[in-house]
C-alpha positions as CSV (number, residue, x, y, z in Angstrom):
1,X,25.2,-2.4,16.3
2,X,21.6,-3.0,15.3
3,X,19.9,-0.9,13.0
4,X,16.0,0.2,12.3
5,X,16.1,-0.7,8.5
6,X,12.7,0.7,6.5
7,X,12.4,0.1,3.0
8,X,10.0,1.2,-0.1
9,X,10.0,-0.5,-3.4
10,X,8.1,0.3,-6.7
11,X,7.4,-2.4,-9.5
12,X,6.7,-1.5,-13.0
13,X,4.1,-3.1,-14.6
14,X,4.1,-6.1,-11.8
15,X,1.5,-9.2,-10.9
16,X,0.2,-9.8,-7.4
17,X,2.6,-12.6,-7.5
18,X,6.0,-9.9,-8.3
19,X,5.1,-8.5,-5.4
20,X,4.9,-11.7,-3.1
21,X,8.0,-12.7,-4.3
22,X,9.5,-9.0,-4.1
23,X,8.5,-9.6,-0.1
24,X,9.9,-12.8,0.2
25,X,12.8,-11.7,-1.5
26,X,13.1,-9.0,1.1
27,X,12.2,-11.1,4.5
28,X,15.2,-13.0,4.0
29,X,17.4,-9.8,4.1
30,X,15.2,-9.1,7.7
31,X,12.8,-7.1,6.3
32,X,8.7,-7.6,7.0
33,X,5.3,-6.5,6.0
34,X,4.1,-7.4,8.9
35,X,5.7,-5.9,12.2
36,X,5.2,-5.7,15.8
37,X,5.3,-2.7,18.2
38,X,6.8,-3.0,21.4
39,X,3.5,-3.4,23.3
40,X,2.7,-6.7,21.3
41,X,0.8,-5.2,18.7
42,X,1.1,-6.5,15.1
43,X,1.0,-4.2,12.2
44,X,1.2,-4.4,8.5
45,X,3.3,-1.5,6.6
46,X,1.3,0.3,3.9
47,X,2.1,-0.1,0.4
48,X,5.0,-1.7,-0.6
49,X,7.0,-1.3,2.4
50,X,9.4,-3.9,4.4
51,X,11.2,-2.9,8.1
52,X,13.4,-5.0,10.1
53,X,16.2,-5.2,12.3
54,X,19.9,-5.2,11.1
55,X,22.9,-5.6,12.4
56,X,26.3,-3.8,11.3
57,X,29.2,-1.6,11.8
58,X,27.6,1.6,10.7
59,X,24.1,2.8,9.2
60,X,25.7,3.7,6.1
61,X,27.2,-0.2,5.7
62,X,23.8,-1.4,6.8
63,X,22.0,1.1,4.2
64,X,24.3,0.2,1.2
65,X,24.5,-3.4,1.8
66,X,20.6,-3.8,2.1
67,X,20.0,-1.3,-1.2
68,X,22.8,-3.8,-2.7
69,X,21.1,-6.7,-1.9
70,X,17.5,-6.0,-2.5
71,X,18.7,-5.0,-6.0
72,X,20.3,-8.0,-6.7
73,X,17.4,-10.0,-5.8
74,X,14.8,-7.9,-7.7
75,X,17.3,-8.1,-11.2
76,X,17.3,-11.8,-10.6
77,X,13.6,-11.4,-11.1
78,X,13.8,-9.2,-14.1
79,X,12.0,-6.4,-12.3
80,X,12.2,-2.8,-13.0
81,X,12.0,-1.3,-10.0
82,X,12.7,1.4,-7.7
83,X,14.5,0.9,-4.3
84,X,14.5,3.5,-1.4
85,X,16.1,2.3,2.2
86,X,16.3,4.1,5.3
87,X,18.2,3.4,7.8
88,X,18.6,4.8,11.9
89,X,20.2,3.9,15.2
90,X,18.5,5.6,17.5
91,X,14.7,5.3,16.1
92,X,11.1,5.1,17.0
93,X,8.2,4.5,14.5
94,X,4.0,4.6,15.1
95,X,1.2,3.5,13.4
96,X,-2.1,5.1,12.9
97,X,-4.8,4.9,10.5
98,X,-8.0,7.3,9.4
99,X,-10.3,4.3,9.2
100,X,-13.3,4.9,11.6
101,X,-14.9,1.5,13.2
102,X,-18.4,1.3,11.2
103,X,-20.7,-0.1,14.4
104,X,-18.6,3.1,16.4
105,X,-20.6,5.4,14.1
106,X,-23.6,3.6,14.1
107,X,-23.4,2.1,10.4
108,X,-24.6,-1.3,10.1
């Protein structure tokens, strides 16, 4: 079955560059910054924050193997780090912000 994966990480004490390789690390388990609704539209996750699409036998396989696998690659880097995965079958997820468009408001 596949399964709506949505992870959160925290670095301690990390570069600009930890965290590149934290999300490349983590987009060849399936998981992206950068993700696309089902109308078309793209959006990027805040924070530090990776979802994809997984497939397995069960979410709690899918959620254990993921949390295994994400820490191995983030000891391999020597991070300390914090790992949090969520994981759902039957799911649905939005996107929204607070951020007003400036000419909308009549800001130049």
């Amino acid at each position: 079955m596949n399964y709506l994966v949505f992870l959160s990480f925290e670095l301690e004490r990390a570069s600009d560059r930890d965290f590149d390789n934290a999300f490349s690390d983590l987009y060849t388990l399936g998981l992206k910054r950068l993700v696309t609704a089902e109308k078309g539209d793209k959006v990027v996750l805040p924070g530090s924050a990776a979802m994809g699409m997984v497939d397995g036998e069960s979410a709690a396989v899918v959620q254990a193997s993921i949390r295994a696998r994400a820490q191995e690659l983030f000891k391999a880097r020597h991070f300390n780090s914090k790992i949090f995965v969520v994981v759902g079958g039957d799911w649905a997820w939005g996107a929204t912000s607070t951020y007003a468009p400036r000419l909308a408001l009549g800001y130049g």
